[in-house]
C-alpha positions in Angstrom: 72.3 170.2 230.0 69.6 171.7 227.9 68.8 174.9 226.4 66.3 175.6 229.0 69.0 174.9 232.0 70.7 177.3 230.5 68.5 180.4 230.6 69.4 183.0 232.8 66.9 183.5 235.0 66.1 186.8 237.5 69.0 189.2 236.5 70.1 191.6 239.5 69.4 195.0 237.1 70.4 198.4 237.8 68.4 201.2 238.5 68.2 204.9 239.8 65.7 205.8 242.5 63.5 209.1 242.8 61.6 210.6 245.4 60.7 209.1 248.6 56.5 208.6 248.8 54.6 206.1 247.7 52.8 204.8 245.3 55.4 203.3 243.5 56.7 203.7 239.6 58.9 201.1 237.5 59.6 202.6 234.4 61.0 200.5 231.9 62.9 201.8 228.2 62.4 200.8 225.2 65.3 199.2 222.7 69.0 200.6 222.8 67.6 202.7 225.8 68.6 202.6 228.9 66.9 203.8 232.8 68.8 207.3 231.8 66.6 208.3 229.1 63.6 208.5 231.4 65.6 210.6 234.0 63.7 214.1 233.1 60.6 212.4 233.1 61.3 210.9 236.9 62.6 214.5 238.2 59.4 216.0 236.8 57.3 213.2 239.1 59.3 212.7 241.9 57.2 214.8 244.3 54.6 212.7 243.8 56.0 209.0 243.3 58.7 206.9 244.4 59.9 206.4 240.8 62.5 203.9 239.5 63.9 203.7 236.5 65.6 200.7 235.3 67.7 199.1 232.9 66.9 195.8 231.3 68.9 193.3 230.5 71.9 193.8 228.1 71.4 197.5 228.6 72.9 200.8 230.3 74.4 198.7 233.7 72.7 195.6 233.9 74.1 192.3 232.9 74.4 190.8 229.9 72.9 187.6 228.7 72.6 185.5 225.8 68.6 185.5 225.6 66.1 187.7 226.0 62.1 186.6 226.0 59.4 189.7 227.3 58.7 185.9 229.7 62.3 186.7 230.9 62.2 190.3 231.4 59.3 190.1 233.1 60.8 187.8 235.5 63.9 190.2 236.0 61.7 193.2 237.0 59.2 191.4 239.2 62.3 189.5 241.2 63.4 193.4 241.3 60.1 194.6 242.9 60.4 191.6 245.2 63.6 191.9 246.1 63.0 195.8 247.2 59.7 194.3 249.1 57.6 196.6 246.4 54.6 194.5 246.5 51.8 196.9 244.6 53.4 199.2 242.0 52.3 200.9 239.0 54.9 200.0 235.5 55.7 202.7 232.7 57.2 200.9 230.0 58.0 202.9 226.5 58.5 200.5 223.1 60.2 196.7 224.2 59.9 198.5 227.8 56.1 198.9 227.2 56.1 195.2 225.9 57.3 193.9 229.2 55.3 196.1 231.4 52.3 194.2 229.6 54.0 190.9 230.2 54.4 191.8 233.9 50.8 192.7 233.9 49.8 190.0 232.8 51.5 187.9 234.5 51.6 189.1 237.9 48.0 191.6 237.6 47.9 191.5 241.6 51.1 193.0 242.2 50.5 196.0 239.0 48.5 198.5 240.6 48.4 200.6 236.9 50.1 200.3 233.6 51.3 203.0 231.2 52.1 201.8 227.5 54.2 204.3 225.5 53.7 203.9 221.7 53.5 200.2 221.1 50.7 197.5 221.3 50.3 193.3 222.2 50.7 192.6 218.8 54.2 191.4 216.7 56.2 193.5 214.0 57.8 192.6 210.9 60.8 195.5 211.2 63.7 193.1 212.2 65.9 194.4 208.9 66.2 197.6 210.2 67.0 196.7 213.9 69.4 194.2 213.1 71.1 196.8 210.5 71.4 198.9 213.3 72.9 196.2 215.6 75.7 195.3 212.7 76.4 198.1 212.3 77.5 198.8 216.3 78.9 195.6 215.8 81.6 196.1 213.4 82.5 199.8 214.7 86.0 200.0 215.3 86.1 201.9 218.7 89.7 201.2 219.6 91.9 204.4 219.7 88.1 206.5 220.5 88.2 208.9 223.0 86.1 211.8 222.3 82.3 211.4 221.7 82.9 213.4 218.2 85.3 211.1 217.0 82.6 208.3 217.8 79.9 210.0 216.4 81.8 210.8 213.1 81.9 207.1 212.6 78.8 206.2 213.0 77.4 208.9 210.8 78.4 206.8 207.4 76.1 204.2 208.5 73.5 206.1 210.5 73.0 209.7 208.5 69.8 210.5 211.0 71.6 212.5 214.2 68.7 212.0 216.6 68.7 208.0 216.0 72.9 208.8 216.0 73.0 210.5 218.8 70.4 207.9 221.0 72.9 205.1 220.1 76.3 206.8 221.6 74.2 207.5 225.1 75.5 203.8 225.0 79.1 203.9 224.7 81.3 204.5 227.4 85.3 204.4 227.7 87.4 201.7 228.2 91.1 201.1 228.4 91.4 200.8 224.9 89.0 203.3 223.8 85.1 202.9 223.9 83.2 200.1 224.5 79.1 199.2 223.9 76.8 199.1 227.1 74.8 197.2 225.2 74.7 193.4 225.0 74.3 193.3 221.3 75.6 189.6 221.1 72.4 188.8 223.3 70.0 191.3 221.7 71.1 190.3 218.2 70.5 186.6 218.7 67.0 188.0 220.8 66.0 190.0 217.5 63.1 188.0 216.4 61.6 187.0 220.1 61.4 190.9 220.7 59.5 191.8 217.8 56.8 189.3 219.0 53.8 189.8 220.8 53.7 189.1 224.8 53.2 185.5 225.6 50.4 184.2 227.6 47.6 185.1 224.7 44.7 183.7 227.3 45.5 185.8 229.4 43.7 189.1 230.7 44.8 192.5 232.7 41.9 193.9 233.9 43.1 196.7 236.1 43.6 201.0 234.7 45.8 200.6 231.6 46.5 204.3 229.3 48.2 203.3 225.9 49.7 206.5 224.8 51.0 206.7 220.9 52.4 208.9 218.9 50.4 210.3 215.9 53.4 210.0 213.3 54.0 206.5 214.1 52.4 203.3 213.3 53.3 201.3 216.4 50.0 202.4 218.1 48.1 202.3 215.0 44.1 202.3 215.2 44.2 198.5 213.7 46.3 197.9 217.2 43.7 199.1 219.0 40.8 196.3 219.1 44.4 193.8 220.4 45.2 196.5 223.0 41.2 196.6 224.2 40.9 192.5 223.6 44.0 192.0 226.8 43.4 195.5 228.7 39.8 196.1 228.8 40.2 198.9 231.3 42.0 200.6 229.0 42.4 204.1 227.6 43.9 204.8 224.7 45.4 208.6 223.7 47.6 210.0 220.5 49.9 212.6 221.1 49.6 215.1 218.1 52.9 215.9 216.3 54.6 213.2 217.9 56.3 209.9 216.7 58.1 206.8 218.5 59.9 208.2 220.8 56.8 210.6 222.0 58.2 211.5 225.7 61.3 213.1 223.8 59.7 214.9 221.2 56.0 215.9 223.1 57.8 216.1 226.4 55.3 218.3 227.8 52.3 216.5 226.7 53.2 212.8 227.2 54.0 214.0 230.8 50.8 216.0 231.3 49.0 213.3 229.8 50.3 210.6 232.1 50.1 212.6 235.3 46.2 213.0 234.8 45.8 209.3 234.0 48.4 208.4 237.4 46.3 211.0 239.5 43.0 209.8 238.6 43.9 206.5 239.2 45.2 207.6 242.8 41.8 209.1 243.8 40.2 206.4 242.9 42.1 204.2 245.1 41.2 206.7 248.1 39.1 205.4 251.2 35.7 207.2 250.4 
């Protein structure tokens, strides 16, 4: 059997469901994130969407698998949509989450009614050092014997001083019989490292429908240089940097990244309305 054979194919992934009207909302986290992180933002929405907010695979409750492609991710979420008869829906995606929201785009632009980008662009990065530091370093953490989250978080502080980027990675621990135990399916999204710093496949490829690419202005994952890529595969789109805000812009400009989506979601919306 091949390597190919082997893929896993169409995960089931878990989710958590807000609101009850149509249109419909994937949102989709970024790295070592999982479909809680986004649960403030879907509260704030939920009068106005059905939102759902999921994990991807080898994170929060989903399965675990060896590979990981933006192809394959792609795949999971659509067979999600399908699967929950969702057959027009709009996709949020924030970092790798915003990565496979453009590879579902792309892929399947008759089913993505809108797309939301979240500080990171069609293009590939050169950062793997840090990522897979990161991913050792989970790795080798002794977490037999843990119970409490300050015991945890005391030992990850040698090797990850910075307390927000600390305190991100221990939303992914939970408790086992021995201790703690990783959410995360590091084995899979260590040996995954270098596909998920690439670009989305299908380079031909075209989405032409309402796209907003929203970056942080501390951060160069959005940078201006990305800009002629993210205009080259989403002509329709608009493009908006969040003042004072980095990577992880929904955290840190909660207020604005929401405001900022909601006009782009409402706009699109009336548009949409039978004149």
């Amino acid at each position: 059997m091949n390597q190919e054979e082997n893929v896993e194919r169409k995960l089931p992934l878990a989710f958590h469901a807000f609101g009850i009207q149509e249109p419909h909302l994937l949102i989709l986290h970024g790295l070592f994130g999982s479909s809680r992180n986004w649960r403030g933002f879907a509260q704030a929405l939920e009068k106005e969407f059905r939102i759902w907010t999921i994990d991807l695979r080898n994170h929060g409750e989903s399965p675990h698998a060896f590979q990981m492609s933006y192809q394959l991710m792609s795949e999971d979420v659509l067979e999600f949509a399908k699967m929950r008869e969702l057959w027009k829906f709009g996709v949020l995606g924030h970092s790798m989450g915003g990565k496979t929201a453009m590879q579902m785009a792309l892929d399947a632009p008759q089913q993505v009614r809108f797309l939301v980008v979240a500080d990171i662009a069609p293009v590939g990065y050169t950062h793997q050092d840090r990522h897979g530091e990161l991913i050792a370093t989970m790795k080798q953490m002794n977490l037999n014997g843990i119970r409490q989250m300050s015991d945890a978080d005391a030992a990850l502080k040698i090797k990850v001083p910075d307390p927000v980027l600390r305190k991100f990675l221990l939303l992914n621990l939970k408790p086992d019989q021995n201790g703690m135990t990783w959410r995360l399916g590091l084995k899979g999204i260590d040996a995954s490292l270098n596909r998920l710093l690439q670009a989305p496949g299908e380079t031909e490829k075209i989405y032409e429908g309402p796209a907003l690419f929203v970056g942080g202005e501390n951060s160069n994952y959005l940078h201006p240089r990305h800009h002629p890529e993210v205009r080259r595969f989403f002509p329709n789109s608009r493009i908006v940097m969040l003042k004072r805000a980095g990577h992880w812009l929904h955290a840190e400009q909660p207020d604005a990244f929401r405001k900022t989506v909601r006009s782009f979601l409402n706009a699109v919306c009336k548009q949409e309305e039978p004149s």
